[in-house]
TIMAR-200014 format. One record per residue (C-alpha): residue number from 1; residue in three letters; x negated, y negated, z negated. Coordinates in nm, 3 decimals. Each point is the difference from the previous one (the first is absolute). Last residue first. Example, Ala and Ser with C-alpha at 12.3 -4.5 7.8 and 13.67 -1.06 7.14 Angstrom:
2
<site n="2" res="SER" X="-1.367" Y="0.106" Z="-0.714"/>
<site n="1" res="ALA" X="0.137" Y="0.344" Z="-0.066"/>
***
This chain:
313
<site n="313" res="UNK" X="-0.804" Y="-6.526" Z="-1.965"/>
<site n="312" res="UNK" X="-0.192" Y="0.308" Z="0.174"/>
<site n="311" res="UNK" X="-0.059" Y="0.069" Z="0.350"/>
<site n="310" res="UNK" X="-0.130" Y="0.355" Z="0.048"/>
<site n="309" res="UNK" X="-0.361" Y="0.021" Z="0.194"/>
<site n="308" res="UNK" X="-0.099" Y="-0.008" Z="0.384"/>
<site n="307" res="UNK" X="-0.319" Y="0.120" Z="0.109"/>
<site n="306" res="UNK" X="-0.312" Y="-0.228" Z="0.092"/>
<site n="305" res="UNK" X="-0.196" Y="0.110" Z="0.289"/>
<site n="304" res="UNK" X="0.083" Y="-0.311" Z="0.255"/>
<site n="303" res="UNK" X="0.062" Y="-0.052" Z="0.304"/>
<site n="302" res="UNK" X="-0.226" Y="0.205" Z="0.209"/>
<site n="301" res="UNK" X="-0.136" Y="-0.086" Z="0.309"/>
<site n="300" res="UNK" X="-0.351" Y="-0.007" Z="0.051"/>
<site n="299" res="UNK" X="-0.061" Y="0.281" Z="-0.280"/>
<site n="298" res="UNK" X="0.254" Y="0.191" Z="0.153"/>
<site n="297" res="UNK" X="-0.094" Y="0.046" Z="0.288"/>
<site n="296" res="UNK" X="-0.396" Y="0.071" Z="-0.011"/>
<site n="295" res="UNK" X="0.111" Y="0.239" Z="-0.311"/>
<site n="294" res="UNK" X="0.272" Y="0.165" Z="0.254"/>
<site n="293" res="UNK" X="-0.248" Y="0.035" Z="0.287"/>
<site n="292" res="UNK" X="-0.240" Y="0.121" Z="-0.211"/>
<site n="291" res="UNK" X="0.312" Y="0.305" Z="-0.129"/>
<site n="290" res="UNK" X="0.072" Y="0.036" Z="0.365"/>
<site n="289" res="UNK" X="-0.380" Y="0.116" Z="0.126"/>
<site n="288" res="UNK" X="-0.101" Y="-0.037" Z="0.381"/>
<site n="287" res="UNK" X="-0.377" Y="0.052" Z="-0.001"/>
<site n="286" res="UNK" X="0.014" Y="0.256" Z="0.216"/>
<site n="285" res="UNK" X="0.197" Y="-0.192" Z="0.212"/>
<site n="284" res="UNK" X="-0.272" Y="-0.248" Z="0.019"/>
<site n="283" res="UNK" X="-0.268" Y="0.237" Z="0.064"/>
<site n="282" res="UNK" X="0.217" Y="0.160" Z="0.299"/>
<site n="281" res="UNK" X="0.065" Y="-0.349" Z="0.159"/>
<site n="280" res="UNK" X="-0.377" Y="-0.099" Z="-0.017"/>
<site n="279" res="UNK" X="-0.067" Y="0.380" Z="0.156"/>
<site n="278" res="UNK" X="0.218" Y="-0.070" Z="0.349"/>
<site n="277" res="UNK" X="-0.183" Y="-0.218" Z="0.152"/>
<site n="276" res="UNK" X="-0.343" Y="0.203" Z="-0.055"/>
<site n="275" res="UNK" X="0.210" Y="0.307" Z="0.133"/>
<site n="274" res="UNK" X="-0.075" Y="-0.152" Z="0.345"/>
<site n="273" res="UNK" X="-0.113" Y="0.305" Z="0.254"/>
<site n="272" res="UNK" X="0.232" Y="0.249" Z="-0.189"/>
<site n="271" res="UNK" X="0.316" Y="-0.177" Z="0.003"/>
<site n="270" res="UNK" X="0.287" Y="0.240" Z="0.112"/>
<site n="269" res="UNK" X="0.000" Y="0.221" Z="-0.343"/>
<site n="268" res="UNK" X="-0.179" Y="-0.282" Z="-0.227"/>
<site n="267" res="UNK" X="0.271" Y="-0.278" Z="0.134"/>
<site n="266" res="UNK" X="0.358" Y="0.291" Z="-0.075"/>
<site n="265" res="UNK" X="-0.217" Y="0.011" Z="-0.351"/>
<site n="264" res="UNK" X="-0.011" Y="-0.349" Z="-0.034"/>
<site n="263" res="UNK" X="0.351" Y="-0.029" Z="0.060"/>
<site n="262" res="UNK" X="0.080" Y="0.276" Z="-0.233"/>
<site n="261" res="UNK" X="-0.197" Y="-0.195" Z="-0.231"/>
<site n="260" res="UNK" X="0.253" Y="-0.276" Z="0.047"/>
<site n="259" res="UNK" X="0.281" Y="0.232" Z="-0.075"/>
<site n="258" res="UNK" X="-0.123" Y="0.119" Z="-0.343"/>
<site n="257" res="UNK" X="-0.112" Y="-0.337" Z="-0.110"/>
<site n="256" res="UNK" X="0.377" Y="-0.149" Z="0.091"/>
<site n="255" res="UNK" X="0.150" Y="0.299" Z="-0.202"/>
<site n="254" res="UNK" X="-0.242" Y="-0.043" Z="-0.305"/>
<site n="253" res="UNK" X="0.070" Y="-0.376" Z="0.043"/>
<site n="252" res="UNK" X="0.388" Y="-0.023" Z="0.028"/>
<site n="251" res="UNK" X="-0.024" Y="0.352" Z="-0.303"/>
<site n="250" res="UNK" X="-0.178" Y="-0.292" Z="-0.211"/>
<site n="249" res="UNK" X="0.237" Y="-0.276" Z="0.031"/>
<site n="248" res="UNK" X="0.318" Y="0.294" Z="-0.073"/>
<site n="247" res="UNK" X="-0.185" Y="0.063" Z="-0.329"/>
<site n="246" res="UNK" X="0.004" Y="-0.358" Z="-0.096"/>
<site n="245" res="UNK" X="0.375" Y="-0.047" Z="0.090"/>
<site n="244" res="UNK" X="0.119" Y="0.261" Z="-0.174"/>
<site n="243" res="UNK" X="-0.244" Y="-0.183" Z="-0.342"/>
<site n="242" res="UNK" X="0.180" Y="-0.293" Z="0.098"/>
<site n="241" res="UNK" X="0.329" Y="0.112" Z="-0.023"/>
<site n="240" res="UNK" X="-0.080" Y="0.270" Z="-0.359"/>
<site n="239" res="UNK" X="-0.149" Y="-0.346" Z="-0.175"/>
<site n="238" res="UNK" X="0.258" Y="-0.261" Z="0.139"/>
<site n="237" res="UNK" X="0.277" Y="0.254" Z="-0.084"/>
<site n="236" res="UNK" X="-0.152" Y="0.043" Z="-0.385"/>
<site n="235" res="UNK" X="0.010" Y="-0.348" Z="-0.044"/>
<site n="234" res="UNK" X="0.307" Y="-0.108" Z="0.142"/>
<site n="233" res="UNK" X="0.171" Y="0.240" Z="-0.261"/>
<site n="232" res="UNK" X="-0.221" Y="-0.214" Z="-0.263"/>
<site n="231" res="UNK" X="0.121" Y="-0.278" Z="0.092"/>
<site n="230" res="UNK" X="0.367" Y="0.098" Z="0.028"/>
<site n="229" res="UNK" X="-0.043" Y="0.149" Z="-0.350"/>
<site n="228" res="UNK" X="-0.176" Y="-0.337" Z="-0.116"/>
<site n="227" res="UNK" X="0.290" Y="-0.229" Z="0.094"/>
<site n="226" res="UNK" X="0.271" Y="0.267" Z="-0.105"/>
<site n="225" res="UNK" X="-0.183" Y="-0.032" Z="-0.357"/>
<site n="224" res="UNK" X="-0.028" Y="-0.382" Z="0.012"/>
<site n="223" res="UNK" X="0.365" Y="-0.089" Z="0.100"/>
<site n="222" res="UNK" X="0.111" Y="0.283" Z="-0.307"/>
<site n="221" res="UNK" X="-0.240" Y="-0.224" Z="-0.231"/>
<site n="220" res="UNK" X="0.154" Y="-0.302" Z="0.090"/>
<site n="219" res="UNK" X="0.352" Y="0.104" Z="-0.049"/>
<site n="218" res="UNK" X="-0.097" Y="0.146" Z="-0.342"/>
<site n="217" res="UNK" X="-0.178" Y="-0.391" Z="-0.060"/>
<site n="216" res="UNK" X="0.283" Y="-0.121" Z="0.146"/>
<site n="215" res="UNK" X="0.268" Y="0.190" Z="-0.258"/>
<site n="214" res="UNK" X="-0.239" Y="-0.103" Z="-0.265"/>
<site n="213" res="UNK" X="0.078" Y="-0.372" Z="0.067"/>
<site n="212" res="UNK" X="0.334" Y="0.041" Z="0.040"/>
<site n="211" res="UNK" X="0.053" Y="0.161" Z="-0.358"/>
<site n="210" res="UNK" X="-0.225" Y="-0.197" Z="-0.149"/>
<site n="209" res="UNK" X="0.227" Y="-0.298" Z="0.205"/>
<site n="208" res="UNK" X="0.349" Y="0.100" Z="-0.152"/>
<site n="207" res="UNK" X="-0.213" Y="0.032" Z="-0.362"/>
<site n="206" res="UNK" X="-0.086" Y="-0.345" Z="-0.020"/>
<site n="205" res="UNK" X="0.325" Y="-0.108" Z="0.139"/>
<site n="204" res="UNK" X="0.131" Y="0.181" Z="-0.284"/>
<site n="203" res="UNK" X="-0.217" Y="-0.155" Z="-0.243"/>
<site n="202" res="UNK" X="0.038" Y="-0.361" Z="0.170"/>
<site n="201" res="UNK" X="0.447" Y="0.031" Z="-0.056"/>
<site n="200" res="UNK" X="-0.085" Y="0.146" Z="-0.347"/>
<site n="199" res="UNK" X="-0.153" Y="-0.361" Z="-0.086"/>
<site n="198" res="UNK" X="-0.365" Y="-0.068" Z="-0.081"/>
<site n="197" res="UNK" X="-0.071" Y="-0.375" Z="0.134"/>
<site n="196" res="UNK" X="-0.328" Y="-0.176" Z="0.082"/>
<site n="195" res="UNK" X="-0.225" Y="0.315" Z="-0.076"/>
<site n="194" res="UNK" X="0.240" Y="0.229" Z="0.160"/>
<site n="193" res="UNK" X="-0.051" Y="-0.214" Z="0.354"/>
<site n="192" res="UNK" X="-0.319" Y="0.141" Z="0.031"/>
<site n="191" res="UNK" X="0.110" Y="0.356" Z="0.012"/>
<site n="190" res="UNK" X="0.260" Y="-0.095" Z="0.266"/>
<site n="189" res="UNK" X="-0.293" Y="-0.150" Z="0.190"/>
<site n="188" res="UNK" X="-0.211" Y="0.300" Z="-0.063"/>
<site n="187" res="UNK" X="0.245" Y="0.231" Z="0.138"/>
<site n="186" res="UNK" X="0.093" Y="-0.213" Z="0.294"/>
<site n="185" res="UNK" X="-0.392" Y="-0.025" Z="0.084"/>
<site n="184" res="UNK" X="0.037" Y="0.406" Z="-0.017"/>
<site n="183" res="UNK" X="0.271" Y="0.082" Z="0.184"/>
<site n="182" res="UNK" X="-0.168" Y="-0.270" Z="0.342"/>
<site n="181" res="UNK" X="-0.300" Y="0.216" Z="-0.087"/>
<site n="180" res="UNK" X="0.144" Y="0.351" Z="0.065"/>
<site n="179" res="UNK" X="0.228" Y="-0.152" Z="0.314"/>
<site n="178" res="UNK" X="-0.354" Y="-0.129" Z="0.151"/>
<site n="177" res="UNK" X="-0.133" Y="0.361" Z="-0.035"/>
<site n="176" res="UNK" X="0.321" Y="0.141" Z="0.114"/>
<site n="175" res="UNK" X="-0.022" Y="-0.161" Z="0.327"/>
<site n="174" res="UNK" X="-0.402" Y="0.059" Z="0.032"/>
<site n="173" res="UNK" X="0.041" Y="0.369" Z="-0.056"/>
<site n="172" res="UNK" X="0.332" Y="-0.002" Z="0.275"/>
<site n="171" res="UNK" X="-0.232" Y="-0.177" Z="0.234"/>
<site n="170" res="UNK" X="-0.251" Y="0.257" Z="-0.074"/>
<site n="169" res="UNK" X="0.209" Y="0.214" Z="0.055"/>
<site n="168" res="UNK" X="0.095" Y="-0.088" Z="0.339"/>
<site n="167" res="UNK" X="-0.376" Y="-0.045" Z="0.114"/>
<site n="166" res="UNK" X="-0.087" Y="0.366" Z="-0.107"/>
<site n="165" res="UNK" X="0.337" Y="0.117" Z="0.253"/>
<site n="164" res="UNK" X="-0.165" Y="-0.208" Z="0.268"/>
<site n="163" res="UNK" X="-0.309" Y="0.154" Z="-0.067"/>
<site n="162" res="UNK" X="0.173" Y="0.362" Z="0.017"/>
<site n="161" res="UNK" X="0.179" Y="-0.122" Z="0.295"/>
<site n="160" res="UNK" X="-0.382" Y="-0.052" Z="0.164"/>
<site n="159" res="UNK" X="-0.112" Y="0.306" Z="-0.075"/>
<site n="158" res="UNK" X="0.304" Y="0.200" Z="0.161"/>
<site n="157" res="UNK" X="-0.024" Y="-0.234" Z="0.285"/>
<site n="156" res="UNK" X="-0.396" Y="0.045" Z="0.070"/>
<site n="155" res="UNK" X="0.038" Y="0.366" Z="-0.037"/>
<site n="154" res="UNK" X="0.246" Y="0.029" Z="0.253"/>
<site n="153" res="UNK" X="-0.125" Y="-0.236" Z="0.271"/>
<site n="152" res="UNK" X="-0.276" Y="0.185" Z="-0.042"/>
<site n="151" res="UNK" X="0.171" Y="0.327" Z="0.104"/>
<site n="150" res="UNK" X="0.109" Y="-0.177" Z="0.292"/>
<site n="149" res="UNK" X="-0.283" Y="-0.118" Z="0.102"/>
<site n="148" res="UNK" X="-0.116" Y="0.374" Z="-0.001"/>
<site n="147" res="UNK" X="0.323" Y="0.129" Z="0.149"/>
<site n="146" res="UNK" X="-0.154" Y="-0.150" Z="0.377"/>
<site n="145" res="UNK" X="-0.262" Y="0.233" Z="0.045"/>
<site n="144" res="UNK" X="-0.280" Y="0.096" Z="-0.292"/>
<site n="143" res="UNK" X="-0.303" Y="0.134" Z="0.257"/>
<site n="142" res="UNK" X="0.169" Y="-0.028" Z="0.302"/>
<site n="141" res="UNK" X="-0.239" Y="-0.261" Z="0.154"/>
<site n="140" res="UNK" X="-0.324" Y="0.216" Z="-0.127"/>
<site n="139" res="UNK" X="0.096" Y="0.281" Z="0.071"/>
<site n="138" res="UNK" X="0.137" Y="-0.078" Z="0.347"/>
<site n="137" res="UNK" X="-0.349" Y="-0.172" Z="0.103"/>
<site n="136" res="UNK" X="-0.232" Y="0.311" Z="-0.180"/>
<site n="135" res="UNK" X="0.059" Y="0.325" Z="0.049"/>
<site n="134" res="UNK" X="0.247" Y="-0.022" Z="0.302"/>
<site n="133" res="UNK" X="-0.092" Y="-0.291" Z="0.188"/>
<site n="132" res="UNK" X="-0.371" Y="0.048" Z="-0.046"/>
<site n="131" res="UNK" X="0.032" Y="0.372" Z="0.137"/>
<site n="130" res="UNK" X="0.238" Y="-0.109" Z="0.281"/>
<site n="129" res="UNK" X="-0.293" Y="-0.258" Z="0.079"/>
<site n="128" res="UNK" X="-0.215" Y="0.270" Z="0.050"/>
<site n="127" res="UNK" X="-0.385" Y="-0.196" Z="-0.082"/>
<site n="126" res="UNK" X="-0.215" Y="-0.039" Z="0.312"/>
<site n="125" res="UNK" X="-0.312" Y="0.130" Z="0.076"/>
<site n="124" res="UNK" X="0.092" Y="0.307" Z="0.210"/>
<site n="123" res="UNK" X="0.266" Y="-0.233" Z="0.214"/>
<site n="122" res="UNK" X="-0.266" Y="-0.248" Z="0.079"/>
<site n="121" res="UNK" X="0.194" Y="-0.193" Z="0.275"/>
<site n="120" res="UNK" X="0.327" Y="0.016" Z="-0.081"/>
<site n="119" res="UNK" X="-0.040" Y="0.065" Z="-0.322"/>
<site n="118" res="UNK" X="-0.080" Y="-0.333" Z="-0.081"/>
<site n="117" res="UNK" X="0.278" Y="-0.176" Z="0.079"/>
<site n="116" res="UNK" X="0.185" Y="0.285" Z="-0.246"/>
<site n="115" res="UNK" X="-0.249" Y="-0.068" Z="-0.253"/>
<site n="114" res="UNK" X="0.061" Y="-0.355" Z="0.040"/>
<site n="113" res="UNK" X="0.344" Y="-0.009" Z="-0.022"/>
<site n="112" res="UNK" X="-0.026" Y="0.247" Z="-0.321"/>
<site n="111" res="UNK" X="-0.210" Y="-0.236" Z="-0.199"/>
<site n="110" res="UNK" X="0.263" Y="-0.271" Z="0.043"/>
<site n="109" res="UNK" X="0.269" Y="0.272" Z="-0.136"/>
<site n="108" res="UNK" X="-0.326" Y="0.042" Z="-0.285"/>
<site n="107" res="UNK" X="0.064" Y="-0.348" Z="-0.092"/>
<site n="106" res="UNK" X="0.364" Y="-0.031" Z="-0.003"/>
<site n="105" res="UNK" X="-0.013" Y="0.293" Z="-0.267"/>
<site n="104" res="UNK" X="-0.230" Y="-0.221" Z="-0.202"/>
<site n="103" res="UNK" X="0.232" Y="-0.281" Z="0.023"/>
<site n="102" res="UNK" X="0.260" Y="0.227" Z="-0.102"/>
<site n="101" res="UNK" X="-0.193" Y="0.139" Z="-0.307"/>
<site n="100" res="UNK" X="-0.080" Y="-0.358" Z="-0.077"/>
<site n="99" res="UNK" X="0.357" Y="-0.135" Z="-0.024"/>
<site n="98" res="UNK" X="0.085" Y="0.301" Z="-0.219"/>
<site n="97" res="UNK" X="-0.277" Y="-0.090" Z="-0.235"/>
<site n="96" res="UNK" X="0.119" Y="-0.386" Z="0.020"/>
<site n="95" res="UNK" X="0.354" Y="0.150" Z="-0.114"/>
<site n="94" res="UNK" X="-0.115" Y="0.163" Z="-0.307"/>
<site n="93" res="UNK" X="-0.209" Y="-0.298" Z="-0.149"/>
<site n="92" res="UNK" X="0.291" Y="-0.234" Z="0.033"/>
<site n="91" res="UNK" X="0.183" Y="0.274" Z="-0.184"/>
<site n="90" res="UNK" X="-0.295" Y="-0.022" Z="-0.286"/>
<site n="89" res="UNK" X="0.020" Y="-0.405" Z="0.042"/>
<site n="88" res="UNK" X="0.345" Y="0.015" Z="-0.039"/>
<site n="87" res="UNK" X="-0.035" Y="0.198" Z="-0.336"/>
<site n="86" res="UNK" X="-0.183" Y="-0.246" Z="-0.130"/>
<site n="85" res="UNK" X="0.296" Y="-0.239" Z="0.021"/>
<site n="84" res="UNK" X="-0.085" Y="-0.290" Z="0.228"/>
<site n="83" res="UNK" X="0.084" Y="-0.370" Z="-0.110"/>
<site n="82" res="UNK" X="0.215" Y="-0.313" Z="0.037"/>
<site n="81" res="UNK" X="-0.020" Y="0.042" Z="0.352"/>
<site n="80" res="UNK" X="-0.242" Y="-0.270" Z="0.211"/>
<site n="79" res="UNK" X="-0.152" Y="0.237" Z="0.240"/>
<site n="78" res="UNK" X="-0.369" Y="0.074" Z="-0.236"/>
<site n="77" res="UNK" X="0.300" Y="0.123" Z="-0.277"/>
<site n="76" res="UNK" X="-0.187" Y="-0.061" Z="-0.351"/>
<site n="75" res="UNK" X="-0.014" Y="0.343" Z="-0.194"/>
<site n="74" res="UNK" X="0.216" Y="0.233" Z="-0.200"/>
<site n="73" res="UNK" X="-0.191" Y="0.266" Z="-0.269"/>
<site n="72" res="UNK" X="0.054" Y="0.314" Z="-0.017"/>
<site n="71" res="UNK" X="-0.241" Y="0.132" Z="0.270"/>
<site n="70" res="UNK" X="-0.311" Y="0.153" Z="-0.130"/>
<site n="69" res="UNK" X="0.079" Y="0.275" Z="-0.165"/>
<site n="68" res="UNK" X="0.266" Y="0.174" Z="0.166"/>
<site n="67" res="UNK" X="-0.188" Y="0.010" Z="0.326"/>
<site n="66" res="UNK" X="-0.356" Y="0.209" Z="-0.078"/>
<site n="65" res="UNK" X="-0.311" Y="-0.156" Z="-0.043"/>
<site n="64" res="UNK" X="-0.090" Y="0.367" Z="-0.098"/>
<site n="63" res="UNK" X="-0.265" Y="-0.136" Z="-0.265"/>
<site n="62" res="UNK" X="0.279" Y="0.051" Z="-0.336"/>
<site n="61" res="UNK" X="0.393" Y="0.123" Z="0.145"/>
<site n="60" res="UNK" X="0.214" Y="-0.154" Z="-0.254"/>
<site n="59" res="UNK" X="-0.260" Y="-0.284" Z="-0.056"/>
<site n="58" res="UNK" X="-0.043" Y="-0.063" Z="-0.395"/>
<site n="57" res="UNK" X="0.165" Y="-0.322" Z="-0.207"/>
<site n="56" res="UNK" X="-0.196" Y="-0.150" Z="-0.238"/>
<site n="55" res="UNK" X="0.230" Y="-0.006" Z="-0.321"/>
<site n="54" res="UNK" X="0.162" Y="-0.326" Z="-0.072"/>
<site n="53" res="UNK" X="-0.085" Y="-0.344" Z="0.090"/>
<site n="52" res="UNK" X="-0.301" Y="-0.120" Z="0.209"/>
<site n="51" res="UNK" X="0.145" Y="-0.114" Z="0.307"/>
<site n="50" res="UNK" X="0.402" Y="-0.028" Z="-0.048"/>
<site n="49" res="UNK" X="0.195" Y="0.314" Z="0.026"/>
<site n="48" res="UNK" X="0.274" Y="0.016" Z="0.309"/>
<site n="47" res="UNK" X="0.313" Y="-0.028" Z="0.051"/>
<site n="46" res="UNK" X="0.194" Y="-0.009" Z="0.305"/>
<site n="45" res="UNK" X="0.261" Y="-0.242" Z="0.080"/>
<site n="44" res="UNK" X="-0.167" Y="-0.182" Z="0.268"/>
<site n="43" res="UNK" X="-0.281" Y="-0.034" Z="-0.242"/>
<site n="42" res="UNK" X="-0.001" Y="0.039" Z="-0.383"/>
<site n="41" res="UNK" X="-0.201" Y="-0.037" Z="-0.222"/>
<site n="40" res="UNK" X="-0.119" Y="0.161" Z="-0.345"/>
<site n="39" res="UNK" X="-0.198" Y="-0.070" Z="-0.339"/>
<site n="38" res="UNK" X="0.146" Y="-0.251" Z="-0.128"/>
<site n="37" res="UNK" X="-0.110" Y="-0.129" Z="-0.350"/>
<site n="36" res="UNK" X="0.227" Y="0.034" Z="-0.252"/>
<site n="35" res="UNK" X="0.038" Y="-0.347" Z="-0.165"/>
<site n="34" res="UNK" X="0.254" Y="-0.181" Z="0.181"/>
<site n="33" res="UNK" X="0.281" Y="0.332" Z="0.008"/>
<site n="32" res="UNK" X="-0.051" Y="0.035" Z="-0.408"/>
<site n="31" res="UNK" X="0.066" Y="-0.399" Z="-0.046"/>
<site n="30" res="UNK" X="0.303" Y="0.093" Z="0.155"/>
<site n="29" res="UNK" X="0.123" Y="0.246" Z="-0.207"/>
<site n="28" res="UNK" X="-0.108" Y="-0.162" Z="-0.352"/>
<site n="27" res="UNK" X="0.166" Y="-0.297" Z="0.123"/>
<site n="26" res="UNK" X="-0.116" Y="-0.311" Z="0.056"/>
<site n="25" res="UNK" X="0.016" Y="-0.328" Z="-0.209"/>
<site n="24" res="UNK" X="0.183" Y="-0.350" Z="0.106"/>
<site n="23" res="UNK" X="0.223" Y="0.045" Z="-0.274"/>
<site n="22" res="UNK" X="-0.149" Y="0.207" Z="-0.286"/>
<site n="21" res="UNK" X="0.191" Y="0.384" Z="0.084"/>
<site n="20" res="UNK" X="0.286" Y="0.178" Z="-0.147"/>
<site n="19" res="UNK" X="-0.046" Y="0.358" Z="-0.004"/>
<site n="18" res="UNK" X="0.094" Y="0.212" Z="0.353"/>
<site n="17" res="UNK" X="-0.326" Y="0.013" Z="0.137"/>
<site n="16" res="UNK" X="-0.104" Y="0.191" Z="-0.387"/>
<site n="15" res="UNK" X="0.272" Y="0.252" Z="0.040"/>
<site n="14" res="UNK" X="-0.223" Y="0.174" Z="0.222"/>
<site n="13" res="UNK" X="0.255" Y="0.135" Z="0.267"/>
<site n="12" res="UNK" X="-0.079" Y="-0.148" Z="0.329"/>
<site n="11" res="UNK" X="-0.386" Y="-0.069" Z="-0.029"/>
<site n="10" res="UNK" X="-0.087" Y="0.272" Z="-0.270"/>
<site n="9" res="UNK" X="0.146" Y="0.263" Z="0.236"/>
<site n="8" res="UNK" X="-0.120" Y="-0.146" Z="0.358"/>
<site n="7" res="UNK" X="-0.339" Y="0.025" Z="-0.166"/>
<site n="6" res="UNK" X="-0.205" Y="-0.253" Z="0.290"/>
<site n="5" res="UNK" X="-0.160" Y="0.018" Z="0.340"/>
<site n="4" res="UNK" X="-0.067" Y="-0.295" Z="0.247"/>
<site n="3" res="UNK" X="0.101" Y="0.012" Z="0.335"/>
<site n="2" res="UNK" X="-0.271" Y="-0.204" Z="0.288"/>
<site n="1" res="UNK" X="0.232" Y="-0.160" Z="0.307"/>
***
């Protein structure tokens, strides 16, 4: 639904949208509301500029691809839902990177069958599978335990109450919107009806409905401010959340990095007639960075990079 902005004071109390008007004319108000051009939409009850209007916005965090830029936008649900939130993807995100440290913990328990098969018979060459098991399998599978889904269980319900909470005011914004306009035609009507027959009975229904009419518009304008307050308070948690969850991304791969080169390190020390196996895995740990693996990230999924704005009338 696009918003349009207009001079809430000359609209509801310019005594000019009160004056008797040429039947079948429009008011000064209304004819205000058809000619400013909008310059805003919203989406799922968020607002947003429209392409091209108002000042270019700038990244909050400029070539760090980081989280709270690139995510404020919803997107198409690939299962069927109605959409995904940005910040589902993010938590999405967060649980595939615990599903991979398990998987790689899984790995090296594999690793440390063999080694042990293996020791049996070349006990020099062999890694120590206590070694393995203790500096890099249990690591890796403890690393974040079971509090972690928890804790994102946490941030996704406090986010997603706050977008509840922005999609009950905007209900309340469209309510007193409609109640605004409904004041207004009966306004003009009673104006009208002045030119047909001017009787104290029409002046004070004139004035009953200026009065109603500007009530509204105050209504409307409290609906609007506790619209863009909870907007703006769902803002600044979708900004510090995803910028937590950012930095715990890159301690997952500094910590998995750190534990697979002490794999590497356990191969070097037992290894010595086939380091050549081993050297591939070293280069590509070395080459292990969280902030590229963010950028790659982020620019295949983000949802969009466009940050909210107030609603106006």
């Amino acid at each position: 639904m696009m918003e349009a902005s207009f001079d809430t004071e000359e609209s509801f109390d310019d005594p000019s949208c009160l004056a008797p008007q040429p039947p079948g004319s429009v008011s000064p108000a209304r004819r205000q509301i058809t000619e400013v051009k909008e310059t805003k939409i919203t989406v799922n009850c968020v607002t947003f500029p429209l392409p091209g209007d108002g000042p270019e916005q700038q990244l909050l965090k400029p070539n760090e691809w980081s989280y709270c830029d690139y995510f404020w936008a919803d997107r198409k649900d690939p299962q069927g839902a109605a959409h995904v939130t940005g910040f589902e993807v993010l938590l999405q995100k967060q649980l595939k990177g615990k599903q991979l440290q398990k998987e790689m913990a899984e790995f090296i328990h594999e690793r440390i069958k063999i080694e042990e098969e293996y020791a049996k018979n070349l006990s020099k060459l062999s890694l120590s599978p206590l070694a393995l098991h203790t500096e890099v399998e249990k690591p890796l599978l403890t690393f974040r335990g079971d509090s972690f889904k928890k804790d994102l269980k946490k941030y996704d319900h406090h986010i997603a109450d706050l977008r509840k909470q922005l999609a009950s005011r905007f209900a309340g914004v469209e309510k007193a919107r409609k109640a605004l306009a409904d004041r207004q035609k009966d306004l003009e009507v009673k104006t009208q009806q002045l030119e047909v027959k001017l009787s104290n009975k029409t002046e004070e229904d004139i004035k009953k409905a200026r009065r109603k009419s500007t009530q509204a518009g105050d209504d409307l304008m409290r609906s609007l401010d506790l619209y863009n307050q909870t907007q703006s308070k769902w803002f600044e948690e979708m900004v510090t959340t995803s910028m937590e969850l950012e930095k715990l991304e890159v301690e997952r791969v500094e910590w998995a990095q750190q534990h697979l080169r002490q794999y590497t390190t356990l191969r070097h020390e037992t290894d010595m007639f086939n380091q050549s196996t081993v050297e591939p895995v070293d280069q590509l740990l070395q080459s292990m960075d969280p902030a590229k693996d963010r950028e790659l990230w982020v620019k295949e999924n983000k949802t969009g990079e466009v940050r909210p704005v107030d609603l106006d009338i």
